[in-house]
N, C-alpha and C positions, 0 to 999 in steps of 0.2 A: 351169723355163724361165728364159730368161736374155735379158732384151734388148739387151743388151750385144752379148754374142755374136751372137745373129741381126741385129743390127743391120750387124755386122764382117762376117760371112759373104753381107750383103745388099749394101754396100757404101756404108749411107747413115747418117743419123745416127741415135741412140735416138729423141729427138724423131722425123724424120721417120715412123721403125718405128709407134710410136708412133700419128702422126695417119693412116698408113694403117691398121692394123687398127680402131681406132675409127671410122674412114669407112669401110671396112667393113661390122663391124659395124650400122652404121646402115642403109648399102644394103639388107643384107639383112635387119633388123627379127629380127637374134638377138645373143648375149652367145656372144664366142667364146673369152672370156679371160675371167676372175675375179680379184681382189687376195686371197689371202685372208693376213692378219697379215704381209703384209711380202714373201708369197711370190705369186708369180703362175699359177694352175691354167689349164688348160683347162676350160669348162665342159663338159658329158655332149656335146653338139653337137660344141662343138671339140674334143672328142678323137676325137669319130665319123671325122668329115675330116680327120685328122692323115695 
């Protein structure tokens, strides 16, 4: 995953990408993203909803 890019194709900035799925994420009281060493996964949830 690249936030970069979904940021480009979203039309807003990384930042903003950023504090929406973290707000989000809160809303719904799940982890839809993971950092792992640098890289960013989906967790089993967020990939369920992909």
């Amino acid at each position: 995953m690249d936030y970069q890019y979904a940021a480009k194709k979203s039309g807003i900035t990384v930042d903003e990408l950023v504090h929406t799925i973290k707000a989000l994420e809160e809303e719904l009281n799940i982890k839809l993203i993971r950092p792992e060493g640098g890289v960013v996964e989906l967790t089993e949830i967020g990939a369920f909803y992909r």
